[in-house]
C-alpha positions, 0 to 999 in steps of 0.5 A: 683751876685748869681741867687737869688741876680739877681731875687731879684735885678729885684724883687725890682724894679719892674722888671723896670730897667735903667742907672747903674742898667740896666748895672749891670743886663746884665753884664755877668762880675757880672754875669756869670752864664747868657747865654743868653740875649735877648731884644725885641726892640719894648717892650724894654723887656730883656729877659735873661737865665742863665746856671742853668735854671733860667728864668729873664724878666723885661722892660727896662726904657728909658734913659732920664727917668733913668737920671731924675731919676738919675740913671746914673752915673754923667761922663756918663751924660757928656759924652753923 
Protein backbone atom coordinates (compact mmCIF):
# COMPACT_ATOMS: atom_id res chain seq x y z
CA UNK A 1 0.00 0.00 0.00
CA UNK A 2 0.97 3.37 -0.89
CA UNK A 3 1.60 5.93 2.75
CA UNK A 4 -1.74 7.30 2.21
CA UNK A 5 -3.54 3.89 1.78
CA UNK A 6 -1.97 2.52 5.08
CA UNK A 7 -2.98 5.70 7.26
CA UNK A 8 -6.41 5.54 5.65
CA UNK A 9 -6.77 1.64 6.16
CA UNK A 10 -5.73 2.26 10.01
CA UNK A 11 -7.98 5.47 9.84
CA UNK A 12 -10.88 3.52 9.04
CA UNK A 13 -10.60 1.27 11.80
CA UNK A 14 -10.31 3.35 14.09
CA UNK A 15 -6.68 2.65 14.62
CA UNK A 16 -7.87 -0.89 16.15
CA UNK A 17 -6.87 -3.27 14.21
CA UNK A 18 -6.79 -7.50 14.36
CA UNK A 19 -6.62 -10.91 12.39
CA UNK A 20 -5.77 -10.54 8.63
CA UNK A 21 -5.92 -6.78 8.84
CA UNK A 22 -3.18 -6.57 11.45
CA UNK A 23 -1.04 -8.98 8.93
CA UNK A 24 -1.85 -6.89 5.97
CA UNK A 25 -0.91 -3.48 8.31
CA UNK A 26 2.65 -4.87 9.37
CA UNK A 27 3.63 -6.44 6.05
CA UNK A 28 6.63 -5.20 4.95
CA UNK A 29 5.93 -7.37 1.58
CA UNK A 30 2.47 -5.02 1.00
CA UNK A 31 4.32 -2.36 2.22
CA UNK A 32 7.73 -1.64 1.57
CA UNK A 33 8.35 1.46 2.26
CA UNK A 34 8.12 0.76 6.35
CA UNK A 35 11.41 0.75 8.12
CA UNK A 36 10.73 0.42 11.31
CA UNK A 37 8.02 -1.36 13.48
CA UNK A 38 7.79 -1.35 16.86
CA UNK A 39 4.96 -3.02 19.63
CA UNK A 40 4.61 -2.23 23.08
CA UNK A 41 3.63 -5.53 24.54
CA UNK A 42 2.20 -4.05 27.55
CA UNK A 43 -0.42 -1.48 25.68
CA UNK A 44 -0.51 -3.97 22.67
CA UNK A 45 0.65 -0.42 20.77
CA UNK A 46 2.55 -0.64 17.17
CA UNK A 47 4.15 1.82 16.28
CA UNK A 48 5.67 2.01 12.79
CA UNK A 49 8.05 4.57 10.77
CA UNK A 50 8.23 4.26 6.89
CA UNK A 51 11.29 5.81 4.91
CA UNK A 52 9.30 8.87 4.04
CA UNK A 53 8.83 10.23 7.45
CA UNK A 54 5.40 8.98 7.86
CA UNK A 55 4.55 8.18 11.48
CA UNK A 56 1.47 5.24 12.04
CA UNK A 57 0.39 4.19 15.45
CA UNK A 58 -2.77 2.19 16.27
CA UNK A 59 -3.60 -0.78 19.10
CA UNK A 60 -3.83 -4.11 18.17
CA UNK A 61 -6.83 -6.18 19.26
CA UNK A 62 -6.68 -9.60 20.94
CA UNK A 63 -6.90 -12.58 19.02
CA UNK A 64 -9.72 -14.14 20.33
CA UNK A 65 -11.92 -10.99 19.73
CA UNK A 66 -10.59 -10.56 15.91
CA UNK A 67 -11.79 -14.17 15.40
CA UNK A 68 -15.50 -13.39 17.07
CA UNK A 69 -15.42 -10.93 15.12
CA UNK A 70 -14.24 -12.86 12.14
CA UNK A 71 -11.57 -11.30 11.03
CA UNK A 72 -9.40 -14.21 10.55
CA UNK A 73 -9.23 -16.20 8.11
CA UNK A 74 -11.18 -19.54 8.68
CA UNK A 75 -7.59 -22.09 7.73
CA UNK A 76 -5.99 -19.97 10.29
CA UNK A 77 -8.80 -20.76 12.87
CA UNK A 78 -7.99 -24.73 12.34
CA UNK A 79 -4.73 -24.28 12.46
CA UNK A 80 -4.37 -22.67 15.94
Amino acid sequence: MYPHELKNFIDSRNSYIGGDDLLKVISIKENPQLNHIKLNPETNVFEMWDYEGNYYNFTAMPYKEALEKGLVKQKDEQER
